[in-house]
C-alpha positions in Angstrom: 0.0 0.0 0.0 1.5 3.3 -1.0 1.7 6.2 1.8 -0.9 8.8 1.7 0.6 11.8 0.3 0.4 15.1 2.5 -0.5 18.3 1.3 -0.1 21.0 3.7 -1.0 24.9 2.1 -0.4 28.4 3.6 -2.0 30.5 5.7 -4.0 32.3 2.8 -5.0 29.5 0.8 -6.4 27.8 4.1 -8.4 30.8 4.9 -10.2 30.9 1.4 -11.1 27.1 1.9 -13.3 28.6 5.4 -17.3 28.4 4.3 -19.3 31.5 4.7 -20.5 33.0 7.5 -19.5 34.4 11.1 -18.9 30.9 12.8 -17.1 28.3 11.3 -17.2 24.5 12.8 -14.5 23.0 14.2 -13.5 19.8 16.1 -11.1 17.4 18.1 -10.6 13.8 17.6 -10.5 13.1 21.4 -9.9 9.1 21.3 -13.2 7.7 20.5 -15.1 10.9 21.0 -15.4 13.7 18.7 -15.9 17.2 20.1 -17.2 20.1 18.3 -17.8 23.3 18.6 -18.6 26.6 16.3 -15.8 29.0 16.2 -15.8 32.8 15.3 -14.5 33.3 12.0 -12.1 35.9 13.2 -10.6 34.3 16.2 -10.4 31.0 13.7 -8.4 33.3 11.0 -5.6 34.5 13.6 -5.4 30.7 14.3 -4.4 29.7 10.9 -2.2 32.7 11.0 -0.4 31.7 14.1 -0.8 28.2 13.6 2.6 26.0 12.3 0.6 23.5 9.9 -1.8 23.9 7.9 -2.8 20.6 5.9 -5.6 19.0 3.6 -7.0 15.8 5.6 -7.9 12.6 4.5 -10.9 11.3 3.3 -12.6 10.6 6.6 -12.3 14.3 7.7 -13.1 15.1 4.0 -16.1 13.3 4.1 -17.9 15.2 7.8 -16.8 18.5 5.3 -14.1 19.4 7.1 -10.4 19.3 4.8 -8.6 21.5 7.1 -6.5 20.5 9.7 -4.2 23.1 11.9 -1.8 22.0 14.0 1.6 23.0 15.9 5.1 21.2 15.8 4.8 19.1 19.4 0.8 18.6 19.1 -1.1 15.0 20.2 -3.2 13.7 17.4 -5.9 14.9 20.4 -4.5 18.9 19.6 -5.2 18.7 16.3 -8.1 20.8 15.1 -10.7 20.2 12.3 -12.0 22.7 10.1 -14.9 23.1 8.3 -14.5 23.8 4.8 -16.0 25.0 1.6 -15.8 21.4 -0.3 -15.9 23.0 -3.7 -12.7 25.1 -3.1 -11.2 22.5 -1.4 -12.0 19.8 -4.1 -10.1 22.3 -6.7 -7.5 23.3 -4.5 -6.4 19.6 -3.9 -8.7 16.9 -5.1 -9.4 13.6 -3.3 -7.8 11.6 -5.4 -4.0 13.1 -4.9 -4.6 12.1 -0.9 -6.4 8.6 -1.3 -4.2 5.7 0.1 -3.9 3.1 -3.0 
C-alpha cells in the first residue's frame, strides 16, 4: 500500500477554503469521542495565522466536510483541530484523489 501523500497549504490558501459566514465549525478527535464546537470566524483566521501547519486531511475528515487540519510542531493527534471547509474550493485546491491511500 502506498503512503498517503500530505499536502499542507499556507495560511492564505487555508483561509479561502473557510465556508461563509461568522462561525465556522470545528473539532477534536479526542480518542473515541469527537468534540465540536462553532468558532468565530475571526478568532479562527488568527489561528491559521499563528498556527505551524496547515494541511488537507484525508478522506474521513473530508467526508464530515471538514479538509482543514491546523496544527503545531509538538501537538497530540488529540491537539489537532478540524475545520470546516468549503468542499468545492477545497476539491479544486487539492482533489481527493491526490490524498487517497492506494
Amino acid at each position: 500500500m502506498a503512503k498517503a501523500i500530505r499536502k499542507f497549504i499556507n495560511p492564505e490558501d487555508a483561509i479561502n477554503l473557510l465556508p461563509e459566514g461568522e462561525t465556522v465549525h470545528t473539532f477534536l478527535n479526542l480518542g473515541m469521542c469527537l468534540v465540536g464546537a462553532g468558532l468565530d470566524r475571526e478568532e479562527l483566521i488568527s489561528k491559521i495565522r499563528s498556527v505551524g501547519y496547515r494541511e488537507i486531511t484525508g478522506s474521513t475528515a473530508r467526508s464530515m466536510n471538514h479538509g482543514l487540519a491546523l496544527w503545531n510542531a509538538g501537538d497530540k493527534q488529540c491537539d489537532v483541530l478540524f475545520v470546516e471547509t468549503d468542499m468545492d474550493k477545497l476539491n479544486k485546491l487539492a482533489p481527493e484523489e491526490e490524498n487517497k491511500d492506494e
